[in-house]
Structure formats: C-alpha cells, structure tokens
N, C-alpha and C positions, 0 to 999 in steps of 0.2 A: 513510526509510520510504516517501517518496512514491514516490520512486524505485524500490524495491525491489515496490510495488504495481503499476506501470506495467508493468513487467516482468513480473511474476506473470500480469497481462488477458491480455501480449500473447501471453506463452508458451501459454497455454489457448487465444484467438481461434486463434492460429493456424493449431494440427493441424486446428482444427473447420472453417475457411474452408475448410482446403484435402481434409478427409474430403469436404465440400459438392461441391465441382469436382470430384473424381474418381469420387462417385456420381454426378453428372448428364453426365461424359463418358461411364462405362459405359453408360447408359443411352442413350445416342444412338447408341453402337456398337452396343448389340443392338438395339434399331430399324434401323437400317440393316443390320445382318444381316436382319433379319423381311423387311423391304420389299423386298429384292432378291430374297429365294425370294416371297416374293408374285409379283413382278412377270415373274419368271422363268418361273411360273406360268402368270398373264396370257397372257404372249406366244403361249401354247401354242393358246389360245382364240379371242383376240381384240387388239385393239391395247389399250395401256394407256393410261388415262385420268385426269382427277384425281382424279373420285370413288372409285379404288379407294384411295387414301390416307386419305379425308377420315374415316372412324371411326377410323382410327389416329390421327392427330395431334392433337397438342391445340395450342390457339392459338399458342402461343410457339415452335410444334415448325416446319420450313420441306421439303420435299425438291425434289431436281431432279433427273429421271431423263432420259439422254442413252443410245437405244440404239444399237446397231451402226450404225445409217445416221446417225446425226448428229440425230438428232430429239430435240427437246427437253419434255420434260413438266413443269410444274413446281406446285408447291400450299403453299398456307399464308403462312407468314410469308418475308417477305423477308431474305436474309441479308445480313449486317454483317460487320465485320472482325474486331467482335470475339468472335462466337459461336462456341459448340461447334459440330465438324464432323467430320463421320466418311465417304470415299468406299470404297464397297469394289468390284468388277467385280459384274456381272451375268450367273450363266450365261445361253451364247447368247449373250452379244454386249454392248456397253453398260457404262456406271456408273452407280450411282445416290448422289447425295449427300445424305445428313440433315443438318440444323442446326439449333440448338436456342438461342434470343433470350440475347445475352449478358446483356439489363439484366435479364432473367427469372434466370439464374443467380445476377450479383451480390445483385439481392434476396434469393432463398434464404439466402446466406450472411449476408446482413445480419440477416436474421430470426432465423438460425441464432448467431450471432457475440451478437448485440444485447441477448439476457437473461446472458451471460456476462461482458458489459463492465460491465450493471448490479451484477453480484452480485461482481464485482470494485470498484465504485465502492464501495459497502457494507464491504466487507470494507475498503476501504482508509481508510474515513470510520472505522469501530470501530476500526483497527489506530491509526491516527493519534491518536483520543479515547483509548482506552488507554493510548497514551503519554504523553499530557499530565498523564490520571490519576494514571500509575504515579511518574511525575518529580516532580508533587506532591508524591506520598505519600514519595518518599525523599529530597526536601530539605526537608522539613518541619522534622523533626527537628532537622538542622542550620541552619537558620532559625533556631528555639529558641535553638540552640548559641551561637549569634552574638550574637543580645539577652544572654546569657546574662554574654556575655563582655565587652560593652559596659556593662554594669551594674557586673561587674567592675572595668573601666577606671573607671568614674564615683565608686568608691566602697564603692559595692553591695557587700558583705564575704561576706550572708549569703541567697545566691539559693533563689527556691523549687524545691524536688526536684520533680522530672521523671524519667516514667522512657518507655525508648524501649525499643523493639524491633529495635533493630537495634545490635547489639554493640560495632560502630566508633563510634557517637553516646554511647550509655552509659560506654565508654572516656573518651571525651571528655569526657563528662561529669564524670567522677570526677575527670578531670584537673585539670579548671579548681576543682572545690569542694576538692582538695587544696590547690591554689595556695593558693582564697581563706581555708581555714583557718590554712595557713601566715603569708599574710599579715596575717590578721587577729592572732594568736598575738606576731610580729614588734612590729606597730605597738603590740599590749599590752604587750609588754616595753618597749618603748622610752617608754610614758607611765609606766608603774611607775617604770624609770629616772630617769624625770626629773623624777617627784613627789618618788621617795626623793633625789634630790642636791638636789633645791631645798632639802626639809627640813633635809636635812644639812649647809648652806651658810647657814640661815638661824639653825639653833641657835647656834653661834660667833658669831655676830654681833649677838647678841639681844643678850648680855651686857653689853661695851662701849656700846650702847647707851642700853640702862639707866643705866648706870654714867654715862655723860655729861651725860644726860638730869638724873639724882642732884645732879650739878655744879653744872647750872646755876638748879635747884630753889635 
C-alpha cells in the first residue's frame, strides 16, 4: 500500500512540476518576443537603455541586449546555468536574451507540487489506517474460530454460538459444532457402554459371591 501511495504523489507531482516549467518557459519566450519589438523600436529613436526594460521585468526576470555593432545592454537579475533562456534576433541588427531565476522556477513548482504531496500523505495515512481496520474486522471472526477450536481440543464439547457475517467463518463454524456434537454423542456411547458391561459383568458374579460369602457364615 505504501508503495502503491508513493507512486500515486509521484504520478500527480509530476505532470504538475512539469505544466509549472513549461508555463514559465512560455512566458519568457513572449517576453523576449515583446522586448525585441520594443527595442527594435527604440532603435528607431534613440540608443536603447536599461530603463526601457525596467517596468517589464520583474526581479527574478534578467535581459541582455547585444546590437549589431557588439554593444552590450544588460538589466535585472544575473544569469545562471540554471535558468530559463529564450534568444531570438532583433530586427535591424542584434540579439536580445531573456532569463528568468532558475531557484524562482523551482519554487513555483515546489509551491505548486507541495499541497499535492500533502493530500497524498493523507490519503496514504487513511488508505493505510483502513487497512489495518479492514484486516481487523476479517480476522476477527476467525480469531473466534480458533478459541473456538482450542476449547474444542481442551474438552470443551459444548462452545457458545456465534454468529458471523461472513459465510467462509459461519461454514466453519458449523464445522467444528458438528464435529463437537459428534463427539460428544461418541464419548456418550462409549460411557452408556461401559456402564451397561460393567453391570453386566457384575450381575454373574454377584451370585457365587454370596454363595461363598453363605459358606463361610
């Protein structure tokens, strides 16, 4: 079961981690589509600066705009190895790169992921306790069964009735109170038997008895 819960988290965590990374790479592609017509823009004007970024981006967000001549722009967060990264051209001339804080992604998903592992910890805590309940509730019976038969062995001819709910225990049951009527039934013939022989061995013998008894009177 536990096993079988583990498996259930991870099949769910999964798809959801990985819906998480592929909305927030989207998202940095069209940024990076936006800021190259911006900057494309720009160009038209004036040179491009950081400030035309900084209401786009939000802290975890990074870009670096490289135009035709080798010039380098750059704003925001610093990139890593491990971040989202989107380069596309720049009409006129240039690239411009977006990146988006890898440990700001992982988080999402962890936030994302985090109430799904809890409602799998739950569900795997009730699946587990249900189990223990249910294993209870169907050896119980045969539990019974067992004293039942052990009483049996000890003597115990005439067990108290029981009744169960479950067809295979009740079978059972009738099994063993067959036995023990049989053998109670058994061991009463055999004491009738050998009241009535003792009687019957002790009348012949009464006689002579007497008879000797008379003698030596």
């Amino acid at each position: 079961i536990r096993d079988i819960g583990v498996t259930g988290v991870q099949t769910c965590a999964l798809p959801i981690s990985e819906l998480v990374q592929s909305s927030q790479a989207q998202r940095v592609d069209r940024m990076a589509i936006l800021l190259s017509a911006l900057v494309s823009e720009r160009e038209h004007v004036g040179p491009v600066t950081p400030d035309l970024f900084e209401s786009l981006l939000r802290p975890e967000d990074g870009v670096t705009y490289v135009d035709a001549d080798g010039d380098t722009v750059r704003f925001g967060a610093n990139a890593d190895a491990d971040d989202l990264r989107k380069t596309v051209d720049v009409k006129g001339g240039g690239t411009l790169t977006v990146t988006r804080s890898g440990s700001y992604v992982t988080q999402l998903v962890s936030d994302a992921v985090t109430p799904v592992i809890l409602i799998g910890v739950v569900l795997l805590f009730v699946s587990v306790l249900g189990a223990i309940l249910l294993g209870r509730n169907l050896s119980r019976p045969f539990v019974k069964l067992a004293g039942t038969a052990r009483d049996l062995g000890a003597g115990g001819l005439s067990p108290e009735p029981e009744k169960y709910r479950f067809p295979e225990a009740a079978a059972i049951d009738r099994a063993l109170r067959d036995s023990a009527d049989t053998l109670e039934r058994r061991i009463r013939r055999e004491h009738e038997f050998a009241a009535n022989a003792s009687h019957q061995l002790r009348t012949p013998i009464t006689a002579p008895v007497l008879h000797l008894h008379g003698d030596f009177d």
